[in-house]
N, C-alpha and C positions, 0 to 999 in steps of 0.2 A: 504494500500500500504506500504511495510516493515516497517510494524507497531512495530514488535520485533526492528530492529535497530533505528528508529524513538526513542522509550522509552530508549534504550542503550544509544544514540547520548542524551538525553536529559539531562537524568541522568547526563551525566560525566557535561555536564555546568552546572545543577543546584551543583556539588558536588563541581565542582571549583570555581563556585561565594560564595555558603555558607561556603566557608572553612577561616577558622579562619589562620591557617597555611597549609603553602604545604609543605607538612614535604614530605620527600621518600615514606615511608610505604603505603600516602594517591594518590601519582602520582601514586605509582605501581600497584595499586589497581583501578586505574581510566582509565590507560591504558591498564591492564590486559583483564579489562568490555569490553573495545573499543574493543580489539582483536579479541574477543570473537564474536561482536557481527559483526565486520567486514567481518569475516573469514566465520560464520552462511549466512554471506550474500551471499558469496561467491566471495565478494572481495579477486583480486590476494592478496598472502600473499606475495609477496614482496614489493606492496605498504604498507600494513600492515605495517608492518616491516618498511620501510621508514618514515612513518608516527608519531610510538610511538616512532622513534629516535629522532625525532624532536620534539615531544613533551617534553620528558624527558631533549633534551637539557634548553630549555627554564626554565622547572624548576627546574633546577639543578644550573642555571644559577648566580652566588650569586649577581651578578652589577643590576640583577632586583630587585626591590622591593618589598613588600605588595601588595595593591591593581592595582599597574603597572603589576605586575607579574600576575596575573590572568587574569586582561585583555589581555594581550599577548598571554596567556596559549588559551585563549580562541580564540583568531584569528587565533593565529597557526591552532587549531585542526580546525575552519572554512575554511581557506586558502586551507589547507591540503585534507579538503574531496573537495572542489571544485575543484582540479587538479585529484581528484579519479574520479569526476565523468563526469570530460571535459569540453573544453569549451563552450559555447551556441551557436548552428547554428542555422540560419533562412530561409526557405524555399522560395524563392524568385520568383513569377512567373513573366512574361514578359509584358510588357505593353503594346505594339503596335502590339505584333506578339503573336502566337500560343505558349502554353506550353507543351513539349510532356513531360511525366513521366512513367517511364518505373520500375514495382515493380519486383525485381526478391529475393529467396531462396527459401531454402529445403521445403518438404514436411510436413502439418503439422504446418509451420511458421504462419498461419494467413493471407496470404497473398493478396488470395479473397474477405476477409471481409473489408481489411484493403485498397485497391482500390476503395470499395464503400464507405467507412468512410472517405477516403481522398476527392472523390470525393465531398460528401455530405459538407465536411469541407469549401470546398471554393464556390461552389455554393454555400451555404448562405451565402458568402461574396461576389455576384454577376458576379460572374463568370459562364461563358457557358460552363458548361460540359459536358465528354459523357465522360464512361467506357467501355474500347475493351477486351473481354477477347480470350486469344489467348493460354489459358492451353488446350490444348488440348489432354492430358495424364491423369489426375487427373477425376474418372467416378464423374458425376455431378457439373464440376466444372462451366464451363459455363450455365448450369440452376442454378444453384447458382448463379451466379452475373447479370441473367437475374431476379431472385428472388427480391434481394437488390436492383435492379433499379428500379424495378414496385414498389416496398415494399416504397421506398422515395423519388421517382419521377426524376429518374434519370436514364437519354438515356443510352443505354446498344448497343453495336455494336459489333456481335459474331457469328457466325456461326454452327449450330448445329452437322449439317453430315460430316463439312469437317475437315478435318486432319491435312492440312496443315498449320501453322500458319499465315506462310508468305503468304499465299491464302487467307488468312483472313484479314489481314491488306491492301493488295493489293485492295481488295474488297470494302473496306469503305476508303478507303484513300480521294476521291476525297470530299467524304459529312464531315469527318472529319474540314477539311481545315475550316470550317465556326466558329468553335467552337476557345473559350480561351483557354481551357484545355482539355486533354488528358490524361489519366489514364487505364495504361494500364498492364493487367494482364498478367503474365508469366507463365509457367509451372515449376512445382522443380520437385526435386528426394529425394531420402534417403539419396545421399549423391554427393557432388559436381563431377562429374562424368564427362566422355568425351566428351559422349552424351551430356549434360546437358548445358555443356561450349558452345560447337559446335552451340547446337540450338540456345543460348544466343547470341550468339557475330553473326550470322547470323541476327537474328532479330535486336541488335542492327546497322549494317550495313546498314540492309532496314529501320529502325524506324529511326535511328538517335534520340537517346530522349535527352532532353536538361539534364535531371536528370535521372539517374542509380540509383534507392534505393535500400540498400540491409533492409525486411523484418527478422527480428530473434525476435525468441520468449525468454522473458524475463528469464524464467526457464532451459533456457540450462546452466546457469552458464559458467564453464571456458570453456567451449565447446565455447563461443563463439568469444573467440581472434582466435581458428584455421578459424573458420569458416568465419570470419572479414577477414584475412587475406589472403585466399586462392581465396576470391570472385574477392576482391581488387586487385591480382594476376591476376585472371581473365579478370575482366572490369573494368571499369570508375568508380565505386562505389563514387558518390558524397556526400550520407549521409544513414544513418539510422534508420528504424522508429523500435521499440522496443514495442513487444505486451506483453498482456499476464501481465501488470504490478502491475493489482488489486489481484493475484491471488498467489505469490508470495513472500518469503524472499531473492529469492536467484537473484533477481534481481540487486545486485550490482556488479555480475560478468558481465555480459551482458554490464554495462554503462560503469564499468574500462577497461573491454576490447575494447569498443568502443574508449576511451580515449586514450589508449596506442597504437592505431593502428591508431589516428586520423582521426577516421572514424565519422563524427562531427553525434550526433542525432541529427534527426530534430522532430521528434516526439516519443510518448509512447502512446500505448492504454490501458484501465482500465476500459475493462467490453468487456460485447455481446453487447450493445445497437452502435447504429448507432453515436451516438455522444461521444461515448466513447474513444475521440479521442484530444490529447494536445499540443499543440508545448512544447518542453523541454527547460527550463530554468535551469539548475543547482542552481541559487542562490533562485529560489521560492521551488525548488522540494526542495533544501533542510531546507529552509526555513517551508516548509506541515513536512516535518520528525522532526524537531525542538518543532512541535506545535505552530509554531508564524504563521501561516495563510499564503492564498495565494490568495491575491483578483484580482492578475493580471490574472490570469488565470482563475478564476471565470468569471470574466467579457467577458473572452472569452468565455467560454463554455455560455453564456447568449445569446451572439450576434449569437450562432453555431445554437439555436434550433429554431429560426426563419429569415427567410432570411429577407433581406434589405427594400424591400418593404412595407413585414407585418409589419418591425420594423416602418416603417418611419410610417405608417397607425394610428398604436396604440400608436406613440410619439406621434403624431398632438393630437388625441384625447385627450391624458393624457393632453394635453395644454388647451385643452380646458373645464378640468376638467365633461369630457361626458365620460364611455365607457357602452358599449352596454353587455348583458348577454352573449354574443357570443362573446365578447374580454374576459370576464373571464374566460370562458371556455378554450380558448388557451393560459393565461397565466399562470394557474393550470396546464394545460397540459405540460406545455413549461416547468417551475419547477418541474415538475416529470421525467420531459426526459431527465436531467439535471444528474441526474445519481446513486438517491436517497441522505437522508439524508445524511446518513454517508461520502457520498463524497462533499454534503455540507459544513459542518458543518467543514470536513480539513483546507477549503479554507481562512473560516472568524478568523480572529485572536478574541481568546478570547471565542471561542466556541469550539475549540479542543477536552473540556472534558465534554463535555454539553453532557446529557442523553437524547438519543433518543427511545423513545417507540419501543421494535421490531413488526416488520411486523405494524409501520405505513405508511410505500410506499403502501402497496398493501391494508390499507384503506383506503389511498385517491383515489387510481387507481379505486374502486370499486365504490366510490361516484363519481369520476367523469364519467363513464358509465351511473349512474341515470339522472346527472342532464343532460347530454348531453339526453337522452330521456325527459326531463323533458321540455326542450326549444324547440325540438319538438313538442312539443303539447302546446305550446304560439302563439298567435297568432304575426305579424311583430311589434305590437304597442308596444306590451308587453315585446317583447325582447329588443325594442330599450328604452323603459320607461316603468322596472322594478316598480319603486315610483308606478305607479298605483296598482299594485298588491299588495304591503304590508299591506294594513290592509281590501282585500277586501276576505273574508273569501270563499263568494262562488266561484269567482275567483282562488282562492287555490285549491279549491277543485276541480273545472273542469280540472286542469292542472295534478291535479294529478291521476285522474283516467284515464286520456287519457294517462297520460305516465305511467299507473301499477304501482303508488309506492304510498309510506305514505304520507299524507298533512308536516310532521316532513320531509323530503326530500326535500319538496318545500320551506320550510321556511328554511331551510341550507344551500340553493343556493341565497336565499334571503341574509339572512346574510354574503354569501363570499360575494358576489357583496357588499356590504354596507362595509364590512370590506378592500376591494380592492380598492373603491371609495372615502374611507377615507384618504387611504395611497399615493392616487397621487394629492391630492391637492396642494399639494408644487413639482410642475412639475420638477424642477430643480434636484432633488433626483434623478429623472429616466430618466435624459437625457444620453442618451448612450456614448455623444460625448464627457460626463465629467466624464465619471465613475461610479458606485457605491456608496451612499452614505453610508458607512460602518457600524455608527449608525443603520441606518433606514434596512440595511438587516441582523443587531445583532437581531432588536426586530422581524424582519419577521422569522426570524431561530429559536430565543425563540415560537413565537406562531405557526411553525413545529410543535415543540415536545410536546406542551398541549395533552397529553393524545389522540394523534392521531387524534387530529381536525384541528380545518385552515385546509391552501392548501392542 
């Protein structure tokens, strides 16, 4: 995720902390980089520009000092990019009553996907969803979001033959009413049109949604302060979710133009996958481009890949220092849907530059196909009391011809279990309601990257 300005932004503080003197030549030169890699971003150039004035004032400044002076130098440029990249909105649903969310922009924006990733976002935070899709212009849009509903287990309310939107929502209105949340699809165009308006603000009429988000994809660059601005003209625009963010350098026009138009983001997505999906923090996002880590938002993406129940299911466990071959199974799982290493490994401070083996996702993705066949062919004693099996060789051996693989496959699944059941002996580490133990997921991301073993 603008991993080029990430290294730029890095650079220029490690050159102002190591610098002996800030002479001219070495600011000029520290802010030239910054321009460069601001402008590459597609950050507006007149924040640019506001930015290295205010840098250069500080050190040009002679009433600072030495080491007072660098640290200033350095706050500034911190202070500075957080007003580049805006303030931090929170997505707020209702408590006693129904959330309606209404996604609207252009063609193209991600906007389908990004209904069923929102939806998917808060159902695992126990909320009752359904997603309405009411694009009725765009061929396969609603078999699309009828896809991603089966696909992750989430109610889809759409109409296939009919045309009319407002016919559509009219339709489901009354079974709606039962549900917390409501995510609901729109149609775009190529371009904010009168048509386009017309349909919007008719469907906002009849929907009334508590939230108006405008969807923009992270690569439109300065394209997208017009596009902020004209929607916002348009309707209610209460915030915006910004796709498309792993794919990307040009993603800091997208956030300064959100910024400058006060259009607050509430999220950024950063992949295909269903939980590829973050609420925005400016001080962590740019804290991940820093390389100091992001464990607030790891922690989210933790709680995102299983819902509340299976969490509370596999805390008890872990308390009771018991879990079964079929909790590992879905906490392997759960750590792979997380959104591979490399988005890993951003998150933890002090692994940023840590080597990860390429194409080890897609060898653990292949092991855990075996051993999920593998526990199939266990019989209930065996999956719940593993310990029996470990040193009973014909045991192995029956398991593993019933599930087509190597007895070497059976005793790898043996070993994640033993290596899993090690690590939650001290429950407290894995209580969700405390956090992360940072340590303890330093050594779990070290034994990631072993030569494409562990998880």
């Amino acid at each position: 995720m603008l991993e080029k300005l990430g290294a730029a932004l890095k650079k220029a503080t490690d050159k102002i902390s190591n610098a002996i003197f800030l002479d001219k030549n070495l600011v000029d030169t520290i802010v030239r980089e910054l321009q460069r890699a601001l402008i590459e971003a597609d950050v507006n150039i007149i924040l640019v520009k506001e930015l290295s004035e205010k840098l250069r004032k500080v050190a040009y400044d002679e009433k600072i000092k030495g080491i007072e002076k660098k640290e200033h130098l350095i706050k500034t440029l911190h202070d500075e990019l957080i007003v580049i990249l805006g303030d931090k909105k929170e997505l707020k649903l209702k408590e006693k009553r129904q959330t309606k969310i209404m996604l609207v922009g252009l063609y193209a924006s991600g906007k389908t996907t990004t209904v069923a990733k929102l939806g998917n976002y808060f159902q695992k935070r126990g909320r009752k969803t359904a997603l309405v899709g009411l694009d009725v212009w765009r061929p396969a849009a609603k078999e699309q979001l009828i896809q991603l509903g089966e696909k992750n287990n989430l109610h889809v309310f759409t109409d296939l033959k009919e045309k009319n939107p407002v016919k559509i929502w009219k339709k489901y209105k009354s079974e709606l009413e039962r549900l917390d949340l409501v995510v609901i699809d729109t149609a775009g165009r190529h371009d904010l049109d009168k048509e386009l308006i017309k349909e919007i603000e008719t469907l906002n009429k009849e929907i009334k949604p508590d939230e108006t988000i405008l969807v923009m994809p992270g690569d439109i660059g300065q394209a997208a302060k017009n596009q902020a601005e004209k929607f916002s003209e348009a309707l209610n625009i209460t915030g915006v979710i910004i796709t498309r963010m792993d794919s990307t350098a040009k993603g800091g026009g997208a956030l300064s133009a959100c910024a400058e138009t006060e259009s607050g983001v509430y999220f950024i997505t950063t992949g295909e996958k269903i939980n590829d999906i973050e609420t925005f923090n400016p001080e962590s996002f740019l804290s991940r481009l820093l390389g100091m880590g992001d464990l607030q938002t790891l922690i989210e993406k933790v709680k995102s890949v299983t819902d509340e129940k299976s969490q509370k299911k596999i805390e008890e466990r872990i308390k009771e220092g018991k879990l079964t071959l079929e909790d590992v199974i879905e906490q392997v799982k759960g750590m792979n849907s997380l959104g591979g290493f490399e988005k890993l490994k951003s998150m933890v401070p002090g692994l940023g530059n840590a080597k990860i083996p390429e194409g080890a996702l897609e060898i653990q993705q292949k092991k855990v196909e075996k051993w999920e066949h593998i526990i199939k062919s266990m019989t209930k004693e065996e999956k719940e009391n593993p310990e029996i099996i470990q040193k009973e060789t014909l045991r192995i051996g029956r398991i593993a011809k019933g599930a087509g693989v190597n007895t070497s496959d059976v005793r790898s699944l043996l070993k994640q279990y033993d290596v899993l059941t090690s690590m939650v002996k001290d429950s407290s580490e894995f209580d969700m309601s405390k956090g992360i133990n940072p340590k303890q997921l330093q050594k779990l991301m070290k034994r990631l990257g072993k030569k494409g073993r562990g998880f």
